[in-house]
C-alpha positions in Angstrom: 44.0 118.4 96.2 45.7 118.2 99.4 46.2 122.6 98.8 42.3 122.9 98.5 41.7 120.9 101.9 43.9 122.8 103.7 42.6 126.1 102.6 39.2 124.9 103.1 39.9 123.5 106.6 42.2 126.5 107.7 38.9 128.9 107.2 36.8 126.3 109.1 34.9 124.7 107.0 34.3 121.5 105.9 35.2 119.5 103.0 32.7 117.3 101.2 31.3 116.7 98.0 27.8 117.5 96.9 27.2 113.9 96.0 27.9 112.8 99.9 25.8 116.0 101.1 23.1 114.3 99.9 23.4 111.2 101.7 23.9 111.5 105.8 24.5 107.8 105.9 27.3 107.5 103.1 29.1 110.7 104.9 28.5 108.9 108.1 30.6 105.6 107.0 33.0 107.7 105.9 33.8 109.6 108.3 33.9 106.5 110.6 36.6 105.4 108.2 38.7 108.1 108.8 38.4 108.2 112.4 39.3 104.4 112.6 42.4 105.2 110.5 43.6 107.7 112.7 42.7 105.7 115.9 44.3 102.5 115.0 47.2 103.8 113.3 49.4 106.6 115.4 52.3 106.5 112.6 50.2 109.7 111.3 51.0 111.8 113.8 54.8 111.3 113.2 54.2 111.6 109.2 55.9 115.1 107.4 54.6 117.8 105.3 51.0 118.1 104.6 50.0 114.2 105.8 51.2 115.4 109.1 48.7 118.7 109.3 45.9 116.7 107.7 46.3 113.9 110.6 46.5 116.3 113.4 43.4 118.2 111.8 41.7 115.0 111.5 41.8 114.0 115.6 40.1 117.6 116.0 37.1 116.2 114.4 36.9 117.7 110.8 34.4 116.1 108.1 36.5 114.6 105.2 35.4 113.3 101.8 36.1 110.5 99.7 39.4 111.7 98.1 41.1 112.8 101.1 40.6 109.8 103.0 42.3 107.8 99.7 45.2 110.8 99.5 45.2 109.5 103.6 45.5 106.3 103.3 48.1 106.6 100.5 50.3 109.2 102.4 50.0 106.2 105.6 51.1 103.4 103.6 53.9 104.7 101.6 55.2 106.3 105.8 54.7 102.9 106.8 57.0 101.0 104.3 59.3 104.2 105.1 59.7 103.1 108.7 60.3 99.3 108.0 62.6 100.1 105.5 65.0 102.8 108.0 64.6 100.0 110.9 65.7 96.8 109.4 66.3 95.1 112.8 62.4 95.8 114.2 59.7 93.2 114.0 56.3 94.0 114.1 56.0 93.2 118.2 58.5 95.9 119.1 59.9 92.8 121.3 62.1 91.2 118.6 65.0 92.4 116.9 66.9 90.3 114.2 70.5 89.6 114.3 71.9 89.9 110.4 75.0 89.4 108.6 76.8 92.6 108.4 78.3 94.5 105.4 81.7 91.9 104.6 83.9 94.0 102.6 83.5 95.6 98.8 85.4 92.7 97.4 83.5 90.0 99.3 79.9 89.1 98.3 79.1 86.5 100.8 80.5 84.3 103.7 79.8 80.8 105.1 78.6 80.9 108.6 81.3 78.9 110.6 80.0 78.6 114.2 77.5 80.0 116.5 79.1 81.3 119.7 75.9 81.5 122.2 72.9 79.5 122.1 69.3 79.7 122.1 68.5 80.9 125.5 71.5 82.8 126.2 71.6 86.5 127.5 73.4 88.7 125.3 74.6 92.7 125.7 74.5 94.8 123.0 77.6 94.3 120.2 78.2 91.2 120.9 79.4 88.4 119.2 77.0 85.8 118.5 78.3 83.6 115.7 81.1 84.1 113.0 81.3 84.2 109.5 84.2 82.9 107.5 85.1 84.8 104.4 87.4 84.2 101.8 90.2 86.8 103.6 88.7 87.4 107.4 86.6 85.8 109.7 83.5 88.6 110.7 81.7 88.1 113.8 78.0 89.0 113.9 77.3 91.1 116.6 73.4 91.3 118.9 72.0 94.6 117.6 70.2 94.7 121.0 70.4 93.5 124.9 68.5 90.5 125.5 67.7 86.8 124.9 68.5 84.5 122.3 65.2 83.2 121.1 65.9 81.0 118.2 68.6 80.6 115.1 66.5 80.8 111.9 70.2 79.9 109.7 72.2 76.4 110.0 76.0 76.2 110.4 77.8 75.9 107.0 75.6 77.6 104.8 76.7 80.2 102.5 75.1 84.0 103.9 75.0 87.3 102.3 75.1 90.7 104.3 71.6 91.7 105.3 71.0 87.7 105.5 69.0 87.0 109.0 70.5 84.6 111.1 68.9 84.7 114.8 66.3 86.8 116.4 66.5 88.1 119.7 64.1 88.8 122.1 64.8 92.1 124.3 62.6 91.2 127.2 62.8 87.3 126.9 59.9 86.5 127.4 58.8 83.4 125.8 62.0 81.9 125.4 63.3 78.6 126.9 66.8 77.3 127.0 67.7 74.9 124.5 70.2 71.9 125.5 71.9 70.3 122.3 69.9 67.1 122.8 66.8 69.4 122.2 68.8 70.8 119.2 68.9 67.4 117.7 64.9 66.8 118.4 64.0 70.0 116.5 65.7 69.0 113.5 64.0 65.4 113.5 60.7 67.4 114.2 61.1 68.9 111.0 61.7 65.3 109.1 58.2 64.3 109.6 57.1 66.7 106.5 58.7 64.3 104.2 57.1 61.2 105.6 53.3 63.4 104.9 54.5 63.4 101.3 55.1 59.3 101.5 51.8 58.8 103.1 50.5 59.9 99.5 52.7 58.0 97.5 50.7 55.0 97.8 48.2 56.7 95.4 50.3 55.5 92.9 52.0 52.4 94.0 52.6 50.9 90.8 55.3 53.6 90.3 57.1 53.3 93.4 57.4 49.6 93.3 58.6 49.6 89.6 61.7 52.0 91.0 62.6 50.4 93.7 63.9 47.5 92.3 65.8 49.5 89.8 67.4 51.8 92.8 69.4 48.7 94.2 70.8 47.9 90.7 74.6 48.0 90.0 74.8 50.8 87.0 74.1 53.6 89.7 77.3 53.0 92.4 79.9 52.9 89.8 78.2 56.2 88.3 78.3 58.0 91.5 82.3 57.2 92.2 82.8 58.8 88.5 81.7 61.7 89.1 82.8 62.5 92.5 86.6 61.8 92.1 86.9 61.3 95.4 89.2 58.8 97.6 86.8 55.6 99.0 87.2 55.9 102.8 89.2 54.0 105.2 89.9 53.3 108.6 91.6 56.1 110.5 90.5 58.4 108.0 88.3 61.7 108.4 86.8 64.2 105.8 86.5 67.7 106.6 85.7 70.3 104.5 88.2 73.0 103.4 87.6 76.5 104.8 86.7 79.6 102.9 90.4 80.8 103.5 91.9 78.1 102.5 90.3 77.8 99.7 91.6 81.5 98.6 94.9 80.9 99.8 95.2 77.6 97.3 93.8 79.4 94.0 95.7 82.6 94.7 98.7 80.5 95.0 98.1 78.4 91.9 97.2 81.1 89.8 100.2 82.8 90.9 102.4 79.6 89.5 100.4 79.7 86.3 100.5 83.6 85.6 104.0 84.2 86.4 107.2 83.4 85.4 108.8 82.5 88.6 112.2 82.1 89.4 114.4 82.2 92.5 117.6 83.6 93.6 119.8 82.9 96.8 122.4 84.8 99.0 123.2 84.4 102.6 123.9 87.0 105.4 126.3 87.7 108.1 123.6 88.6 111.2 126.5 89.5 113.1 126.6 93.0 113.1 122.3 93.4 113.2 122.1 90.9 116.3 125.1 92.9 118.1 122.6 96.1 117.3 119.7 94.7 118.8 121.5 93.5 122.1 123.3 97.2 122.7 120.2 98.7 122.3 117.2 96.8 123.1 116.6 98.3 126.8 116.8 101.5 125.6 114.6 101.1 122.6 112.1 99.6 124.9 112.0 102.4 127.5 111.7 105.3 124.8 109.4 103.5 122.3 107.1 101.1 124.4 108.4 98.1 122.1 111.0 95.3 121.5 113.8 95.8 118.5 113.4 92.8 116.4 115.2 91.6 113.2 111.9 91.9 110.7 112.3 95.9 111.3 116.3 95.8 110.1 115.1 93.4 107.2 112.2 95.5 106.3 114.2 98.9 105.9 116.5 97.0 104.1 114.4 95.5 101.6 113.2 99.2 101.3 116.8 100.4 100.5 116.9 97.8 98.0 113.6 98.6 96.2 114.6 102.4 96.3 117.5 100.9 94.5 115.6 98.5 92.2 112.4 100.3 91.0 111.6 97.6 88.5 110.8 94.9 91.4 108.6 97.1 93.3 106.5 97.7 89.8 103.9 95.2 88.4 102.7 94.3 84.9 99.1 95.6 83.8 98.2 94.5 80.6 101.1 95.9 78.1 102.3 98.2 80.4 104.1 98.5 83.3 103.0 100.5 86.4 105.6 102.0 88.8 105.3 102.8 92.2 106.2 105.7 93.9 105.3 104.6 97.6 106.8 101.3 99.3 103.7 99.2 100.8 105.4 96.1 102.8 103.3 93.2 103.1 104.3 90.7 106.0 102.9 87.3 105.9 101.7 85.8 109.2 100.9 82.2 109.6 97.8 81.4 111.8 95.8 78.6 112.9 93.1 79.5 110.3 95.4 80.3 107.7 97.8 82.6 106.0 97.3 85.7 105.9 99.2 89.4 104.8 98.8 92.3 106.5 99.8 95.8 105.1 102.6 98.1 106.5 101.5 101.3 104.3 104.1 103.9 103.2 107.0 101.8 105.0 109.5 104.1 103.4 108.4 106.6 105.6 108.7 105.1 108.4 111.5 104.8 111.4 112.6 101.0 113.1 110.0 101.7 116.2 107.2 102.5 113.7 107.9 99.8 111.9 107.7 97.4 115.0 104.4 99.2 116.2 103.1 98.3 113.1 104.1 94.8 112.5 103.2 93.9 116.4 99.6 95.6 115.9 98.5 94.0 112.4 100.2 90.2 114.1 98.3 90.6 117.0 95.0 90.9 114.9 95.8 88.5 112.0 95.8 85.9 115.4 92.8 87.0 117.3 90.7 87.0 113.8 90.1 91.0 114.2 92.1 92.1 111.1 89.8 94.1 108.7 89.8 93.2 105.0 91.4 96.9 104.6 94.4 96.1 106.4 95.1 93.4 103.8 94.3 95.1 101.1 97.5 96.1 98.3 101.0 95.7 99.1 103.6 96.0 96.6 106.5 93.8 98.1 106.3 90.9 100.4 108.3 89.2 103.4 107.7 85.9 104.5 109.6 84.7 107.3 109.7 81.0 107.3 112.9 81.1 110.0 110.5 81.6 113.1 109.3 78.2 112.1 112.8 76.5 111.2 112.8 76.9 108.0 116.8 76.3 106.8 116.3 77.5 102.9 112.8 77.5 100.7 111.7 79.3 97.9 108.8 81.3 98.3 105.3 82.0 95.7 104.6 85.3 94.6 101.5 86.9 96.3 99.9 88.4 93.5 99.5 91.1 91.8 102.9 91.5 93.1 105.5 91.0 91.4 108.3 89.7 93.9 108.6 88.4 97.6 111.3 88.1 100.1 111.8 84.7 102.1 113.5 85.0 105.2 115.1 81.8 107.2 116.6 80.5 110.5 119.7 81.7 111.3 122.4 78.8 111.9 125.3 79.2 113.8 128.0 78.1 110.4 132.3 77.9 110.3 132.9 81.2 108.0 136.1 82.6 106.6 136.6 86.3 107.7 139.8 87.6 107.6 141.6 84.5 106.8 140.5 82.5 109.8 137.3 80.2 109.9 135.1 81.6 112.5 131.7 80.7 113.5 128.5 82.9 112.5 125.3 83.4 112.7 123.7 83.2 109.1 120.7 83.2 106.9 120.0 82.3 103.9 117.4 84.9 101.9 115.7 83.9 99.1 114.1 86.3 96.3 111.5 84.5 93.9 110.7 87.2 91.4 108.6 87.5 88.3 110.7 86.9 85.0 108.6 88.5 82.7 109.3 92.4 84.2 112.3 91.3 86.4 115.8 89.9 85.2 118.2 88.3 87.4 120.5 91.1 87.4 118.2 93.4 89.1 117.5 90.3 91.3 120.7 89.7 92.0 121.6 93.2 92.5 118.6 93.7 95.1 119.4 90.3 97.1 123.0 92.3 97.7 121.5 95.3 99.0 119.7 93.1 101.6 123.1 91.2 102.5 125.0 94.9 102.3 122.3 97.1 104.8 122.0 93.5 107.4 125.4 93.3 107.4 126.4 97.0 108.2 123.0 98.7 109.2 124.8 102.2 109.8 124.7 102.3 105.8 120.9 103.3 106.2 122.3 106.5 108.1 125.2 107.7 105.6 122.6 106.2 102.6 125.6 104.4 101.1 
């Protein structure tokens, strides 16, 4: 069809039926059609292909026919839905963009949205933050896809979002937009109350109904019911209920389905931090001018618990089914306590790493696991892990397997404790190191035998440089 019109109007012609020949009116209404089409609607002149010559053609003042002004119309709205689907954020002012939740992670589906950080009325630059979403591993801010005003929130604090789920909208120019105190926030939502009280003013067409119910509502069958089913703790004085967060939530099931999937058991040794501590003071102004970072004790324990899983390929493995999977590569994850929760970043391919790349990395992925900027990639994996309860005070505990691992390291405070070396009782720094391992791929010789390689490498680090 659209090959016929072109040839016809490329020689000059015009294209019409004999049926609308023979009417001058009909023909005039339809060409009238046409030309308001192309008037109203200037998307045609940026559609492709042959919609894009037939628009152009059209302006020039070229008689069209019934079809082509349906294969027109067509061509126009299939462009249009084109555009609003390639520019999610537009609204059909121009003026307005929408602020949505952004793509969370391909392991997390949805989010709840925590806290908003601006409010309605506020001037914001483009990329930033405007409220935050708590996942189940991270905390994602969503960011102002535009510079401009907030105009209103259309999503309430608490509720559960999906990405692509709007949440405010944002007016570039601000016009129309007013500055909303939290006393006003509080009047919007008891503006929106009055809808129910419509839906009472026609109750009364039935009051016989009403009346026979509420008598029934005050009885005592439905407040023992209610307790039942809740389970919950009646409240007292001094007491307050807050909800648990996303990441605590994941924290606590990960944790008790790690105590009901593996067989967990725990083995103890103690080291001398003598010789690692005397390293670190010799050398910690020079490591600092040639590598931009302090020396610390989690690097000497990390290439340790390397040596030792070099040594012992059975803990850094993990069950799968009926087999058993093996791993060539050494990914350390290093638990880091903050104020929303635990979480384990990922030092990747620590085996091929030296002490200041380990430091680099462990500073980097801490710093971000405390500001809330660590990405859920950065998590993601890990093979071993090291928990360091010492920083905290921790004399002796015995940690949980972070799963699908298979074993974890728990590191404590060094005490200052009378020791026998060399026949004489001398004080020394020591630690106690715990290893809780999986029984079901992991017996307590190879537990045993990899708590020693710790103790052996801390004790004398320059065995890492003869590899003995």
């Amino acid at each position: 069809m659209f090959g016929a019109v072109r040839r016809r109007i490329a020689s000059g012609g015009s294209y019409s039926s004999k049926k609308w020949n023979s009417s001058q009116t009909r023909s005039a209404v339809s060409q009238k059609k046409v030309s308001s089409i192309i008037e109203n609607e200037a998307v045609l002149i940026q559609a492709q292909g042959p919609a894009r010559k037939f628009g152009q053609l059209a302006f020039l003042g070229q008689s069209l026919g019934l079809r082509p002004v349906r294969e027109l119309a067509f061509n126009y709205q299939a462009e249009a839905s084109l555009q609003k689907w390639g520019r999610p954020f537009s609204s059909e002012s121009g003026d307005l963009v929408d602020a949505v939740v952004p793509y969370m992670g391909e392991s997390i589906t949805d989010g709840t949205l925590a806290t908003f950080l601006k409010n309605p009325g506020d001037r914001v630059e483009v990329d930033e933050a405007i409220a935050q979403i708590e996942t189940d591993k991270v905390t994602i801010d969503v960011t102002s896809p535009e510079a401009g005003v907030i105009q209103k929130f259309v999503a309430k604090e608490g509720e559960t979002v999906e990405p692509g789920t709007k949440i405010a909208v944002i007016s570039k120019s601000g016009e129309g937009v007013s500055h909303v105190a939290p006393s006003e926030k509080v009047d919007e939502k008891t503006s929106t109350v009055p809808s129910p009280s419509v839906k009472k003013k026609q109750v009364p067409k039935a009051e016989t109904t009403p009346v026979v119910e509420k008598p029934k509502a005050p009885s005592s069958p439905p407040p023992p019911k209610r307790s039942a089913s809740e389970a919950q703790l009646p409240p007292k004085d001094g007491e307050r209920r807050i909800p648990m967060t996303r990441l605590r939530k994941r924290v606590a099931t990960r944790l008790k389905d790690s105590q009901n999937t593996f067989a967990m058991l725990t083995t103890f040794n103690e080291v001398d931090m003598t010789n690692l501590m005397k390293l670190r003071s010799e050398y910690k102004d020079a490591f600092v001018e040639k590598h931009g970072v302090k020396l610390g004790l989690m690097s000497g324990f990390v290439k340790a618990a390397i040596s030792g899983l070099q040594n012992q390929p059975i803990i850094n493995a993990v069950i799968d089914g009926d087999d058993i999977i093996y791993r060539d590569y050494i990914d350390i994850s290093i638990a880091v306590g903050t104020p929303k929760g635990l979480v384990v970043p990922v030092i990747r391919n620590a085996e091929k790493m030296n002490f200041a790349e380990i430091e680099k990395g462990i500073n980097t992925l801490a710093k971000k696991a405390n500001d809330g900027s660590i990405s859920i990639d950065e998590m993601a994996g890990g093979t071993f892990t090291i928990s360091n309860g010492g920083v905290y005070g921790s004399l002796l505990s015995t940690p949980i397997i972070n799963p699908p691992q298979s074993a974890i390291l728990g590191m404590h405070s060094i005490v200052s404790r009378p020791m026998v070396v060399g026949g004489s009782v001398v004080p020394r720094p020591m630690m106690y190191i715990a290893l809780t391992y999986d029984h079901r791929l992991i017996d307590g010789r190879e537990a045993v035998f990899f708590l020693r390689r710790i103790k052996d490498v801390v004790e004398d680090p320059r065995r890492l440089l003869l590899d003995i």
